[in-house]
mmCIF entry with sequence, helices, sheets and N, C-alpha, C, O atoms, coordinates in Angstrom:
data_MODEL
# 
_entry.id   MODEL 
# 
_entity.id                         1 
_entity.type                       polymer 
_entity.pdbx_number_of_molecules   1 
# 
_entity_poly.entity_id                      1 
_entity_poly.type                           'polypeptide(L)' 
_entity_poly.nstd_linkage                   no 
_entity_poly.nstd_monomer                   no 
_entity_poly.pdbx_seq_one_letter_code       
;(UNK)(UNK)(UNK)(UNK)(UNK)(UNK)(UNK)(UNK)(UNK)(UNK)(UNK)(UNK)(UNK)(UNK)(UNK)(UNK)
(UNK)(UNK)(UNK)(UNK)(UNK)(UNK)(UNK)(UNK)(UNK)(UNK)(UNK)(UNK)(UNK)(UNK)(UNK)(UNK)
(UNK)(UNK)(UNK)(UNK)(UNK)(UNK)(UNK)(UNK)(UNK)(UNK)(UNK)(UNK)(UNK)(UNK)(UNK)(UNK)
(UNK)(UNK)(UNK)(UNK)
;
_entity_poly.pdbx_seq_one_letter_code_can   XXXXXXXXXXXXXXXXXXXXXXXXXXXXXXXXXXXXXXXXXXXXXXXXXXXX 
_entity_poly.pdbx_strand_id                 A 
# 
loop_
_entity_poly_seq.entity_id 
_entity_poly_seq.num 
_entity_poly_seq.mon_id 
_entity_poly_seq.hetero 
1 1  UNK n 
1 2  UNK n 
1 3  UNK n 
1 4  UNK n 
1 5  UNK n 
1 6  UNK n 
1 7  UNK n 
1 8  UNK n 
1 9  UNK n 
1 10 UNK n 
1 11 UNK n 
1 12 UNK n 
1 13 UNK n 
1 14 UNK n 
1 15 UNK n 
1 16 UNK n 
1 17 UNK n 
1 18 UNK n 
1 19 UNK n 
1 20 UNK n 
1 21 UNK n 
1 22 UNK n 
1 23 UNK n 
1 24 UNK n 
1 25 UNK n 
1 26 UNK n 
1 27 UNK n 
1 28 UNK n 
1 29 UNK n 
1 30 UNK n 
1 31 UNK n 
1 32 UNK n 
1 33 UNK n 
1 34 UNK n 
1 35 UNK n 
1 36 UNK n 
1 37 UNK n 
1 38 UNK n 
1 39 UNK n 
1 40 UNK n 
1 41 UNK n 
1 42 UNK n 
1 43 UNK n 
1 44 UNK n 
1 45 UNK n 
1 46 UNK n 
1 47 UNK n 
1 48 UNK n 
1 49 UNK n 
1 50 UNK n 
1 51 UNK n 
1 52 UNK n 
# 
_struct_asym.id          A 
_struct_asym.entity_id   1 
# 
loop_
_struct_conf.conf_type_id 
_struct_conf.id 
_struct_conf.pdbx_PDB_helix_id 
_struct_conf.beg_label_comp_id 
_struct_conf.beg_label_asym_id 
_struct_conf.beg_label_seq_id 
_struct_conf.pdbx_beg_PDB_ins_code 
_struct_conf.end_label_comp_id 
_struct_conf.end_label_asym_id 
_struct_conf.end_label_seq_id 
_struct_conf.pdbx_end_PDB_ins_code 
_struct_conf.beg_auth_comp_id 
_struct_conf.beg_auth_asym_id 
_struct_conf.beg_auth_seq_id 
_struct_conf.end_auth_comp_id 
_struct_conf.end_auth_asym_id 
_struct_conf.end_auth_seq_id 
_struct_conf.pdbx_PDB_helix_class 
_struct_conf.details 
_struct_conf.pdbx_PDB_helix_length 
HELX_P HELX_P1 AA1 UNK A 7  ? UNK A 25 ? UNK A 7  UNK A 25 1 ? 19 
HELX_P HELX_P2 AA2 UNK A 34 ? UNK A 40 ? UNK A 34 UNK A 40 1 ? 7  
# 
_struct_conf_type.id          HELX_P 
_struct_conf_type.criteria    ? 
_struct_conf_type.reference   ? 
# 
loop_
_atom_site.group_PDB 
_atom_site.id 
_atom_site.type_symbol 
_atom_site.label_atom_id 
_atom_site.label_alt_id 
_atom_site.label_comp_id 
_atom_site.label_asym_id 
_atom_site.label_entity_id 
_atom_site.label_seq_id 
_atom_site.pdbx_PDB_ins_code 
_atom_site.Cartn_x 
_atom_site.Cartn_y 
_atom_site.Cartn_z 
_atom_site.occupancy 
_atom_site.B_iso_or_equiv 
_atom_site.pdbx_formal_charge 
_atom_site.auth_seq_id 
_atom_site.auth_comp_id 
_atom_site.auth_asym_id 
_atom_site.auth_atom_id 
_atom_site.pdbx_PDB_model_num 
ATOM 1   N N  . UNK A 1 1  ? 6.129   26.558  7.937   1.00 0.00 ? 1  UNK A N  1 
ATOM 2   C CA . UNK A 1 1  ? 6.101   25.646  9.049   1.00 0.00 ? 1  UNK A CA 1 
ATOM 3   C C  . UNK A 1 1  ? 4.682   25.275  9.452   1.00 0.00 ? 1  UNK A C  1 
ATOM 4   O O  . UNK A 1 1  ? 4.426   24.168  9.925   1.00 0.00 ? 1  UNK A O  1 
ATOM 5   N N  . UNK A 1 2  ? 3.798   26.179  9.267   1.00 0.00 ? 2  UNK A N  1 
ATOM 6   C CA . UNK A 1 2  ? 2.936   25.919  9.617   1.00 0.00 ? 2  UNK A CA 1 
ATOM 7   C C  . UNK A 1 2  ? 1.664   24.665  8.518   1.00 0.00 ? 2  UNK A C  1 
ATOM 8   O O  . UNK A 1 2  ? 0.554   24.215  8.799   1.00 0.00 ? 2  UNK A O  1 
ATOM 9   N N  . UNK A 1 3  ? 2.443   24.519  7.431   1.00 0.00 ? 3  UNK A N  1 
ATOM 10  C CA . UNK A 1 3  ? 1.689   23.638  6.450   1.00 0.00 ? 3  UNK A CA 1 
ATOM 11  C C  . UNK A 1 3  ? 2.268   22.015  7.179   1.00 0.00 ? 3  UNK A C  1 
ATOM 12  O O  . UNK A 1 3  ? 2.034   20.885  6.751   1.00 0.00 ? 3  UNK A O  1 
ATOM 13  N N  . UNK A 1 4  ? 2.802   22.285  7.985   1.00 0.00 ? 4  UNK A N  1 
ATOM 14  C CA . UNK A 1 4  ? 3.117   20.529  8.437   1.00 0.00 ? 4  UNK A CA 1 
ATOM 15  C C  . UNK A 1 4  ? 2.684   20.302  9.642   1.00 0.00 ? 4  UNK A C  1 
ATOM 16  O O  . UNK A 1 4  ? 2.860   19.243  10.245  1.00 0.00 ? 4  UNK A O  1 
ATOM 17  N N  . UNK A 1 5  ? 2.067   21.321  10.087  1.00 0.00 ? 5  UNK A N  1 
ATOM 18  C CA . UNK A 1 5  ? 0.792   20.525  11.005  1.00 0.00 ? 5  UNK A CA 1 
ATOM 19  C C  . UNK A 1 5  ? -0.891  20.202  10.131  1.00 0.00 ? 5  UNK A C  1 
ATOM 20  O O  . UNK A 1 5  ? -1.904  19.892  10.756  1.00 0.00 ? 5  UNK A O  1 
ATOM 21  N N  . UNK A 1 6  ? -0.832  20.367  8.636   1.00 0.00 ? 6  UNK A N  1 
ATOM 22  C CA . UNK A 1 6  ? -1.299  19.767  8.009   1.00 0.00 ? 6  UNK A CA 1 
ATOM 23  C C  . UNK A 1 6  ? -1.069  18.550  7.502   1.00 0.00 ? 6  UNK A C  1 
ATOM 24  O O  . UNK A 1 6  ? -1.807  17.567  7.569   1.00 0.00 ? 6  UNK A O  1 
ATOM 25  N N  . UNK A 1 7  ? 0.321   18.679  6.825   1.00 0.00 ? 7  UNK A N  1 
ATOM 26  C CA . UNK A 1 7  ? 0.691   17.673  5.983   1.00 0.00 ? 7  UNK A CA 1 
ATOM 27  C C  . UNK A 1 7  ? 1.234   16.457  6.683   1.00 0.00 ? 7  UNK A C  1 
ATOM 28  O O  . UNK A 1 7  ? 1.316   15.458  5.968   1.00 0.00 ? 7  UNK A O  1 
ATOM 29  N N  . UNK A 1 8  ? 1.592   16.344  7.837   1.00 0.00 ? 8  UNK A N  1 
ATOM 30  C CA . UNK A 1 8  ? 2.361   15.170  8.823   1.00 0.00 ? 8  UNK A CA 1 
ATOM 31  C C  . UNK A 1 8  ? 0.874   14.473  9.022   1.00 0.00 ? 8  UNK A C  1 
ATOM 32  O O  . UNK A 1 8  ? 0.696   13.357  8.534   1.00 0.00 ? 8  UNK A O  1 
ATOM 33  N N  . UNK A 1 9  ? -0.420  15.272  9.892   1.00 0.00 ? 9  UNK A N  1 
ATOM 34  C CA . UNK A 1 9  ? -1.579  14.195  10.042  1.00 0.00 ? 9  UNK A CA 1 
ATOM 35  C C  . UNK A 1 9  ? -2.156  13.397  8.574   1.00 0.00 ? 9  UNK A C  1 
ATOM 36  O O  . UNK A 1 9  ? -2.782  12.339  8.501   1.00 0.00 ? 9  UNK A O  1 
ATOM 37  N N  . UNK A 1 10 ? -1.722  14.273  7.507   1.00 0.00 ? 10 UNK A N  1 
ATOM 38  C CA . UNK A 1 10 ? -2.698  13.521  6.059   1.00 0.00 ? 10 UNK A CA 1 
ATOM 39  C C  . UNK A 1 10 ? -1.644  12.539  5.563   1.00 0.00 ? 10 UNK A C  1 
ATOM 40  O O  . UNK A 1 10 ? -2.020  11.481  5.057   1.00 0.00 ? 10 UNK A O  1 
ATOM 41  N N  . UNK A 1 11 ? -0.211  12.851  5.689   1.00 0.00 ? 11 UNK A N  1 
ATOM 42  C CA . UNK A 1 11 ? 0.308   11.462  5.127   1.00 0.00 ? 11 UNK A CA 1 
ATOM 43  C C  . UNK A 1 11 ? 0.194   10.427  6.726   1.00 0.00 ? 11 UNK A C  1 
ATOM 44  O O  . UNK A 1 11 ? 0.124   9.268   6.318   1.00 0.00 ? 11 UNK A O  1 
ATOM 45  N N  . UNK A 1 12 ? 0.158   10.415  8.023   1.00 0.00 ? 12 UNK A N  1 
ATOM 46  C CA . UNK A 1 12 ? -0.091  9.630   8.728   1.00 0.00 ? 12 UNK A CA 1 
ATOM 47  C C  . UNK A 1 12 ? -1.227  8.868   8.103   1.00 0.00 ? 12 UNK A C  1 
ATOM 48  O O  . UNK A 1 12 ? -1.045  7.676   7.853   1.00 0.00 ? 12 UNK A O  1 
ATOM 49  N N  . UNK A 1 13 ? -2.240  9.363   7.859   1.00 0.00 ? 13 UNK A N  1 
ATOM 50  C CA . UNK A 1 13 ? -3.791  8.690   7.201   1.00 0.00 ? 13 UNK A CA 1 
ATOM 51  C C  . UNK A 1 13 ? -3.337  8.018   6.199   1.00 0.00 ? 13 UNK A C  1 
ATOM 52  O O  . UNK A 1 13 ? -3.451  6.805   6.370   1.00 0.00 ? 13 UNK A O  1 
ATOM 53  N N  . UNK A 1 14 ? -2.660  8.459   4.786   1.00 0.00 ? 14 UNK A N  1 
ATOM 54  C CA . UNK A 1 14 ? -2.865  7.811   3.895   1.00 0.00 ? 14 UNK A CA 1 
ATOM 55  C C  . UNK A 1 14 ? -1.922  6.651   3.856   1.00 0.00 ? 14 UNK A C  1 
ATOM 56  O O  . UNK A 1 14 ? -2.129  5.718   3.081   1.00 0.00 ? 14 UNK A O  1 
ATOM 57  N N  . UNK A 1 15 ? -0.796  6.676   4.740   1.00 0.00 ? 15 UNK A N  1 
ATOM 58  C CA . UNK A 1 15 ? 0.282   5.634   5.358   1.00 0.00 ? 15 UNK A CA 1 
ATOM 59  C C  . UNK A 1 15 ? -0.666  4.950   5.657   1.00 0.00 ? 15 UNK A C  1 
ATOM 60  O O  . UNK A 1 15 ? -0.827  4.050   4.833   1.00 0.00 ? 15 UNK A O  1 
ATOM 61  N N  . UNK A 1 16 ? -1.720  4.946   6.830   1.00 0.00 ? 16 UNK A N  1 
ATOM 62  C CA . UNK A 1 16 ? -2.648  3.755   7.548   1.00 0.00 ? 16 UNK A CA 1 
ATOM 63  C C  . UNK A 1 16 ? -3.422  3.416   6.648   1.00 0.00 ? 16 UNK A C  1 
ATOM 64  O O  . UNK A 1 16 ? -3.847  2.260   6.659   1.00 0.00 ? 16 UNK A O  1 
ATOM 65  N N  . UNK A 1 17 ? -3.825  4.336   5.608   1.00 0.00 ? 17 UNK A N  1 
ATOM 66  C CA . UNK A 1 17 ? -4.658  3.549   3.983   1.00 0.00 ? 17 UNK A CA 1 
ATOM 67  C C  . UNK A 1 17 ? -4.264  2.736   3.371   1.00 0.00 ? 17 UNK A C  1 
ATOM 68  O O  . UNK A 1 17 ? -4.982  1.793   3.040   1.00 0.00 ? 17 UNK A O  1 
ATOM 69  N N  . UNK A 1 18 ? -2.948  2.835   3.009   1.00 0.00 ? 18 UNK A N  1 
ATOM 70  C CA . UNK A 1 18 ? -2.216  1.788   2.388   1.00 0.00 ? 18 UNK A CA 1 
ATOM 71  C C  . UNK A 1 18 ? -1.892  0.862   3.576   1.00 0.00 ? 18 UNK A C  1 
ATOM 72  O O  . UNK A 1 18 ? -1.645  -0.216  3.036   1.00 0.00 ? 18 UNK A O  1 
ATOM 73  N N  . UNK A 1 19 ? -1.821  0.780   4.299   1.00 0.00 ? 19 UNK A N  1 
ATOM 74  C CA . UNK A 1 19 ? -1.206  -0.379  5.471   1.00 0.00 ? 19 UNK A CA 1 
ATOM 75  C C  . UNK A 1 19 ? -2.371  -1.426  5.756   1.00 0.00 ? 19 UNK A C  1 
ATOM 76  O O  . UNK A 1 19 ? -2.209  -2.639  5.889   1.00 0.00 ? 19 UNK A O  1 
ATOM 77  N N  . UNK A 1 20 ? -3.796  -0.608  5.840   1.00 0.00 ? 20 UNK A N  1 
ATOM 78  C CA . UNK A 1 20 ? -5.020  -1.418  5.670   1.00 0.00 ? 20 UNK A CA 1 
ATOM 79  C C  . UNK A 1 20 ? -5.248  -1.946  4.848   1.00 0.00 ? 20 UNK A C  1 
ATOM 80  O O  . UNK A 1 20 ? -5.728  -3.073  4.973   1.00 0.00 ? 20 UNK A O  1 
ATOM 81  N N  . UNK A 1 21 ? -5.033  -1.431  3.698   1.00 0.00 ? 21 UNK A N  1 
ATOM 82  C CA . UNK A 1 21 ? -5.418  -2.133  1.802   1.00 0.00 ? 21 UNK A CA 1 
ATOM 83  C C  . UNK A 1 21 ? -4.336  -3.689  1.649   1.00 0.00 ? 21 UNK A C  1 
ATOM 84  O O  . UNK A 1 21 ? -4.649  -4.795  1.211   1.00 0.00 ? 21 UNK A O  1 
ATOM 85  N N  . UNK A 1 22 ? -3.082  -3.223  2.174   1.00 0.00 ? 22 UNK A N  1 
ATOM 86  C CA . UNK A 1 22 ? -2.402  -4.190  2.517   1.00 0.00 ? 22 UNK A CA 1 
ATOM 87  C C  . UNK A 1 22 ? -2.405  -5.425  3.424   1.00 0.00 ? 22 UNK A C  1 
ATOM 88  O O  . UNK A 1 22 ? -1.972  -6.575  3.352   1.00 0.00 ? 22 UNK A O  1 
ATOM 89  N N  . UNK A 1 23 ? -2.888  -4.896  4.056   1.00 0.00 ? 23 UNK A N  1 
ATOM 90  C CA . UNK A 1 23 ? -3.270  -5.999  5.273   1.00 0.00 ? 23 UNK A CA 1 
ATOM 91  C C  . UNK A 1 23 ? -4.845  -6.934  4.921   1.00 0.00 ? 23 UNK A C  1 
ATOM 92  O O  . UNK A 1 23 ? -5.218  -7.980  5.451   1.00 0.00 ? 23 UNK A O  1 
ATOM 93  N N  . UNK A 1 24 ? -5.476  -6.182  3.943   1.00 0.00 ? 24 UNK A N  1 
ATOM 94  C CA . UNK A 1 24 ? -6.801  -6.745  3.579   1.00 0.00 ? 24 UNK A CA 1 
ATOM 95  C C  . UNK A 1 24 ? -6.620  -7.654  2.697   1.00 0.00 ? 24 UNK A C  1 
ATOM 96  O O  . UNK A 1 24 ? -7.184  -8.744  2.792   1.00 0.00 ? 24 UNK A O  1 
ATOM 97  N N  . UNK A 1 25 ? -5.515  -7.240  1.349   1.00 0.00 ? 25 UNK A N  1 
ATOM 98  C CA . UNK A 1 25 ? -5.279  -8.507  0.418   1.00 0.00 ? 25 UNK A CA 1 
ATOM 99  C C  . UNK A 1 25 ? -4.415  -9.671  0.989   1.00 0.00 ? 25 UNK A C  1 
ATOM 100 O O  . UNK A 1 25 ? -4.442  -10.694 0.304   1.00 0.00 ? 25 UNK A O  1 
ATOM 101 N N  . UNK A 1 26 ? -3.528  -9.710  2.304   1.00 0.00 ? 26 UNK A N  1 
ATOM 102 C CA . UNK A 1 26 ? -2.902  -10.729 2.774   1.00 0.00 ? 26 UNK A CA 1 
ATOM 103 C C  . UNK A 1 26 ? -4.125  -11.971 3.075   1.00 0.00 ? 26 UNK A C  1 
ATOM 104 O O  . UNK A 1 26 ? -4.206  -13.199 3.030   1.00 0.00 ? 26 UNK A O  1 
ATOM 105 N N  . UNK A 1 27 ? -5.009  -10.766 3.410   1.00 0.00 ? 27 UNK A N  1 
ATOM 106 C CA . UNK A 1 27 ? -5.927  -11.653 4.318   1.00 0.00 ? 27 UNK A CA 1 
ATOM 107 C C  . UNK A 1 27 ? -6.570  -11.987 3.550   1.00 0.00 ? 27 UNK A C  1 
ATOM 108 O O  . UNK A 1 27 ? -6.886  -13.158 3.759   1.00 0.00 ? 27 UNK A O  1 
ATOM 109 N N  . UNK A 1 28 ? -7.101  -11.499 2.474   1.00 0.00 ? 28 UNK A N  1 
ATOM 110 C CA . UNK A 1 28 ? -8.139  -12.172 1.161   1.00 0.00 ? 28 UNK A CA 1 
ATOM 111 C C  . UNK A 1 28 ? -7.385  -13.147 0.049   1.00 0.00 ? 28 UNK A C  1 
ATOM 112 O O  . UNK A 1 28 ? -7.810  -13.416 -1.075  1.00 0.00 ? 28 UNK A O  1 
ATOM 113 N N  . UNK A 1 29 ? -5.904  -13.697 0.786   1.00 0.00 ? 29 UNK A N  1 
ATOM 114 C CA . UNK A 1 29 ? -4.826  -14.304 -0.083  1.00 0.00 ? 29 UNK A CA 1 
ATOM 115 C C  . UNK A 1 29 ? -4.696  -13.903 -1.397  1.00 0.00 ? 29 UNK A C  1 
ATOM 116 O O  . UNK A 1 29 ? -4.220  -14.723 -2.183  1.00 0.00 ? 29 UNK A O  1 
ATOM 117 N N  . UNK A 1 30 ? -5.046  -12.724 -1.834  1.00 0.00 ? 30 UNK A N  1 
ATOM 118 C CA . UNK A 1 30 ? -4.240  -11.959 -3.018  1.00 0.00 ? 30 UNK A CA 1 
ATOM 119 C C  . UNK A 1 30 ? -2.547  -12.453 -3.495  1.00 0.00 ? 30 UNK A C  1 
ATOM 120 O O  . UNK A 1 30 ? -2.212  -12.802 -4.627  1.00 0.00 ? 30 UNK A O  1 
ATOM 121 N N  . UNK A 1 31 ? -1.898  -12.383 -2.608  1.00 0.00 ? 31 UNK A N  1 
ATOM 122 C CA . UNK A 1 31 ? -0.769  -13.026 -3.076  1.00 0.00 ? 31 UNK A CA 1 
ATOM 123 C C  . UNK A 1 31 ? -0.220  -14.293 -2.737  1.00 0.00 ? 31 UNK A C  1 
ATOM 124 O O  . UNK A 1 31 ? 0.908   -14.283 -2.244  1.00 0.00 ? 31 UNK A O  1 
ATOM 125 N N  . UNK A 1 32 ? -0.900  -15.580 -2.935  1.00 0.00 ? 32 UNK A N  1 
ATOM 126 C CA . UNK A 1 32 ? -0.585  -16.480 -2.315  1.00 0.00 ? 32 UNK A CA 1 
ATOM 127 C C  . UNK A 1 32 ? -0.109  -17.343 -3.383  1.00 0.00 ? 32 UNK A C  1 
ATOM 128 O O  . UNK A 1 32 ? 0.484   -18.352 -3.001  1.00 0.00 ? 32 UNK A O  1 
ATOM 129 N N  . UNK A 1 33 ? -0.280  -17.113 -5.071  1.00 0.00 ? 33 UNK A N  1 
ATOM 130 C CA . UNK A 1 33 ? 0.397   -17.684 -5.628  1.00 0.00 ? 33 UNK A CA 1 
ATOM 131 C C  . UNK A 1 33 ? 1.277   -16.696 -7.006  1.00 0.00 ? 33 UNK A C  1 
ATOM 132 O O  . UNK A 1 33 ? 0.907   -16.888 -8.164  1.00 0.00 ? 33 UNK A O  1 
ATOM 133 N N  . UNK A 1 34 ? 2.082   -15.981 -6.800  1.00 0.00 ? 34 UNK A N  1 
ATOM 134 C CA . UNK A 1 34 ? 2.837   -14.966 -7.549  1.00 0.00 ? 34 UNK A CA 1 
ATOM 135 C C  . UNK A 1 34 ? 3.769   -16.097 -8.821  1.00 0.00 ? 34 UNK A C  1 
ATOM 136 O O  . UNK A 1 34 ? 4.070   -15.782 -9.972  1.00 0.00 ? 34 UNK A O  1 
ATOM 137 N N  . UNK A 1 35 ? 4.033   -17.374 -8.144  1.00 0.00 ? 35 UNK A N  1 
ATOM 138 C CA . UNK A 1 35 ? 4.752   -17.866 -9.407  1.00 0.00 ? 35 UNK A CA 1 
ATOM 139 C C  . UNK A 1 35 ? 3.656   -18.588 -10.276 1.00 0.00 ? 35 UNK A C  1 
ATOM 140 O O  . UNK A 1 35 ? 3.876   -18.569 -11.487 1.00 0.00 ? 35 UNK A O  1 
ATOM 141 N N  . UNK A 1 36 ? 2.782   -19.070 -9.953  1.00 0.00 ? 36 UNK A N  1 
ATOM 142 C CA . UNK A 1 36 ? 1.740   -19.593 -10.991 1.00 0.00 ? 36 UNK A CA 1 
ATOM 143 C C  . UNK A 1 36 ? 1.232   -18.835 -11.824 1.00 0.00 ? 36 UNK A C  1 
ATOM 144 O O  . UNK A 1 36 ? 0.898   -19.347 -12.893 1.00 0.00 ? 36 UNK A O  1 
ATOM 145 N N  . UNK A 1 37 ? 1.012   -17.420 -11.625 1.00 0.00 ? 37 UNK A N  1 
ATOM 146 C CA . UNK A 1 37 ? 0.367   -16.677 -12.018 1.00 0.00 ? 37 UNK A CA 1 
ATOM 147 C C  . UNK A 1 37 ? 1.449   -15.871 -13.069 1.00 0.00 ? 37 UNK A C  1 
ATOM 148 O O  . UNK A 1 37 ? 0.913   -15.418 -14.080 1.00 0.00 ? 37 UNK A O  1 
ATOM 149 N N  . UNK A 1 38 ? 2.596   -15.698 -12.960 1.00 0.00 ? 38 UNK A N  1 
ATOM 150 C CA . UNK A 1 38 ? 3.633   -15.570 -14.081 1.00 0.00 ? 38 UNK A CA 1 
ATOM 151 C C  . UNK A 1 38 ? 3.894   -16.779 -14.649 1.00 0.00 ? 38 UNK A C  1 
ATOM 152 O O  . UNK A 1 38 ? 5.042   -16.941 -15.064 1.00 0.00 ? 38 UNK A O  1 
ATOM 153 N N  . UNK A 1 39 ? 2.993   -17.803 -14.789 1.00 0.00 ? 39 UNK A N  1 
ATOM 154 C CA . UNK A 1 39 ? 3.673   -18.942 -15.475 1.00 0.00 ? 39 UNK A CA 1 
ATOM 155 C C  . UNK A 1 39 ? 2.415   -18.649 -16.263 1.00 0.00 ? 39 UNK A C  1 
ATOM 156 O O  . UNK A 1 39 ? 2.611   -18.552 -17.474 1.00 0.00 ? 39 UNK A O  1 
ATOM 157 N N  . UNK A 1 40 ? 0.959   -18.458 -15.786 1.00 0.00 ? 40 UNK A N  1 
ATOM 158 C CA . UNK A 1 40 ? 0.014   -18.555 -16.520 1.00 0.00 ? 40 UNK A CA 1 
ATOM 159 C C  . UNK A 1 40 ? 0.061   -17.600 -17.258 1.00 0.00 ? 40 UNK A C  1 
ATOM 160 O O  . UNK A 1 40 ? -0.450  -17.987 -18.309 1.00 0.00 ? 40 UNK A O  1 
ATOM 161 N N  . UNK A 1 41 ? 0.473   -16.200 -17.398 1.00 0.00 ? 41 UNK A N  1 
ATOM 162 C CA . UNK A 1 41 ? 0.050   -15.434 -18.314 1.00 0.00 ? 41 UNK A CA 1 
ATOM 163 C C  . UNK A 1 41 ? 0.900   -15.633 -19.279 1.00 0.00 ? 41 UNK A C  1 
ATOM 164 O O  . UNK A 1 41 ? 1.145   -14.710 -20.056 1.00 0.00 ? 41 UNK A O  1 
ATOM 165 N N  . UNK A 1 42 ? 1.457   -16.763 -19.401 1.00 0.00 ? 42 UNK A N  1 
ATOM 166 C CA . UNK A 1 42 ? 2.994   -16.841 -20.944 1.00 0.00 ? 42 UNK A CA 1 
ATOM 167 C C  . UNK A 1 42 ? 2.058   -18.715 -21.601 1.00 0.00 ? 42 UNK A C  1 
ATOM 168 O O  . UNK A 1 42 ? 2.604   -19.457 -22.417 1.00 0.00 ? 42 UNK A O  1 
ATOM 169 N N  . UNK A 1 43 ? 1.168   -18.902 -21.183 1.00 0.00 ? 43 UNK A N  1 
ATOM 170 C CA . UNK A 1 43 ? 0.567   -20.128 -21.204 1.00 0.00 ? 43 UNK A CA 1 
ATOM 171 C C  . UNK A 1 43 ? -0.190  -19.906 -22.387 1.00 0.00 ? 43 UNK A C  1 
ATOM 172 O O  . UNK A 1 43 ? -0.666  -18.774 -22.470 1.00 0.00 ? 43 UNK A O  1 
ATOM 173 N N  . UNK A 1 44 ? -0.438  -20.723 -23.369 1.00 0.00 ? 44 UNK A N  1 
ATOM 174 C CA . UNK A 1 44 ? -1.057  -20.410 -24.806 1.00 0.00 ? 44 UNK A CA 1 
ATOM 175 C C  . UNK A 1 44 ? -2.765  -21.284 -24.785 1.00 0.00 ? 44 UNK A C  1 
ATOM 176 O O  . UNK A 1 44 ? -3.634  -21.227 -25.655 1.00 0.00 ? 44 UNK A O  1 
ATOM 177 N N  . UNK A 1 45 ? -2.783  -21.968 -23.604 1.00 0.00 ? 45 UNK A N  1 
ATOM 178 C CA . UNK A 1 45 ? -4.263  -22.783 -23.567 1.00 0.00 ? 45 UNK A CA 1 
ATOM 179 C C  . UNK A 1 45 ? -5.120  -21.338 -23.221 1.00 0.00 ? 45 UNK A C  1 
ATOM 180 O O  . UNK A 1 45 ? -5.776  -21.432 -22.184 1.00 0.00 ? 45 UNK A O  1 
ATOM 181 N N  . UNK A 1 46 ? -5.183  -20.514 -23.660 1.00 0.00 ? 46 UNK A N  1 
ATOM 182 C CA . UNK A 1 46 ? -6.897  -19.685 -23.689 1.00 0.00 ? 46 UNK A CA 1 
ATOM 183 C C  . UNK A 1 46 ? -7.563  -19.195 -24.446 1.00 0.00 ? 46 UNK A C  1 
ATOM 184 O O  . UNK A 1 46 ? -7.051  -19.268 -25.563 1.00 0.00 ? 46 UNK A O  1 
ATOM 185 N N  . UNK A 1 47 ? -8.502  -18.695 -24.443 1.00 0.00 ? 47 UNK A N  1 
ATOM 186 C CA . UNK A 1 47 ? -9.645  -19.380 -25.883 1.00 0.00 ? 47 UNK A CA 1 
ATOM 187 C C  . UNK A 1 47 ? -9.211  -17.443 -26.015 1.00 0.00 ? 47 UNK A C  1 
ATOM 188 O O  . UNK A 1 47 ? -8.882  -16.574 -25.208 1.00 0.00 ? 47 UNK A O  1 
ATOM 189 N N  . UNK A 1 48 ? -9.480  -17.511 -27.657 1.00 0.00 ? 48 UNK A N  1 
ATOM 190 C CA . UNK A 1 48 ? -9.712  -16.044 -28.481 1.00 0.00 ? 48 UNK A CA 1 
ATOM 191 C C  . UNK A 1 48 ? -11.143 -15.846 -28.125 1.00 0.00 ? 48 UNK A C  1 
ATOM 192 O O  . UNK A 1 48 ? -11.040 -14.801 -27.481 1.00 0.00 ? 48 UNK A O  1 
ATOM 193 N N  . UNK A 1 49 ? -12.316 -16.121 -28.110 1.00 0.00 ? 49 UNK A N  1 
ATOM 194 C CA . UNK A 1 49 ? -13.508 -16.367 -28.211 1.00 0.00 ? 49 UNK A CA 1 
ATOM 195 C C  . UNK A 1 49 ? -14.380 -16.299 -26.756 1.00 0.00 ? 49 UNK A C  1 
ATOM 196 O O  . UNK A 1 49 ? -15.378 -16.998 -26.577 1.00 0.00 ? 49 UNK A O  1 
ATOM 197 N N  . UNK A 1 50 ? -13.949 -15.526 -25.930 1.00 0.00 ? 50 UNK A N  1 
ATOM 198 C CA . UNK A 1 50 ? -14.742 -15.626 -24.585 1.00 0.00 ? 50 UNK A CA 1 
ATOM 199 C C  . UNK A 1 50 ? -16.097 -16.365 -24.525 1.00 0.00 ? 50 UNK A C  1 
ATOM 200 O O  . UNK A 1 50 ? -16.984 -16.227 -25.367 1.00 0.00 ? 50 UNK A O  1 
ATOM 201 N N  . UNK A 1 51 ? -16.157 -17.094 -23.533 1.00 0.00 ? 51 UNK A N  1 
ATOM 202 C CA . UNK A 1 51 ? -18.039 -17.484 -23.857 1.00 0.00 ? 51 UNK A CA 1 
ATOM 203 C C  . UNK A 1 51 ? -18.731 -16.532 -23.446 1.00 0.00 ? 51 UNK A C  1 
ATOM 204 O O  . UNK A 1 51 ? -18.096 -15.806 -22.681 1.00 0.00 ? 51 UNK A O  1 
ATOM 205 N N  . UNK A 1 52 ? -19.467 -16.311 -23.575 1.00 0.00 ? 52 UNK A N  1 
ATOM 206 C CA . UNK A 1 52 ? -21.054 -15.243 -22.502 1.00 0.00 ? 52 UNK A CA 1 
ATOM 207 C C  . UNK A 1 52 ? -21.447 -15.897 -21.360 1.00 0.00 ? 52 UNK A C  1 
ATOM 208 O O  . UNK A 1 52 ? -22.331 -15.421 -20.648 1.00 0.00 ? 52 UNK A O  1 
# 
């Protein structure tokens, strides 16, 4: 019993870690286009040959 007055405050934290990380890519529009981006990776226009 006494390991969950450890373990209740560290998953509270890492709950608010992920809730921040989340809240940061909304805001940096990370997901603002999910269907373009499964259309592009099946798309055959990209070069073998990266430039520098």
């Amino acid at each position: 019993m006494v390991i969950l007055v450890y373990l209740i405050p560290i998953s509270l934290f890492l709950g608010g870690v992920g809730l921040v990380a989340f809240l940061w890519a909304l805001g940096n529009r990370q997901f603002e286009d999910p269907e373009g981006d499964s259309q592009r990776i099946l798309a055959d226009d990209w070069d073998d040959r990266p430039k520098p």
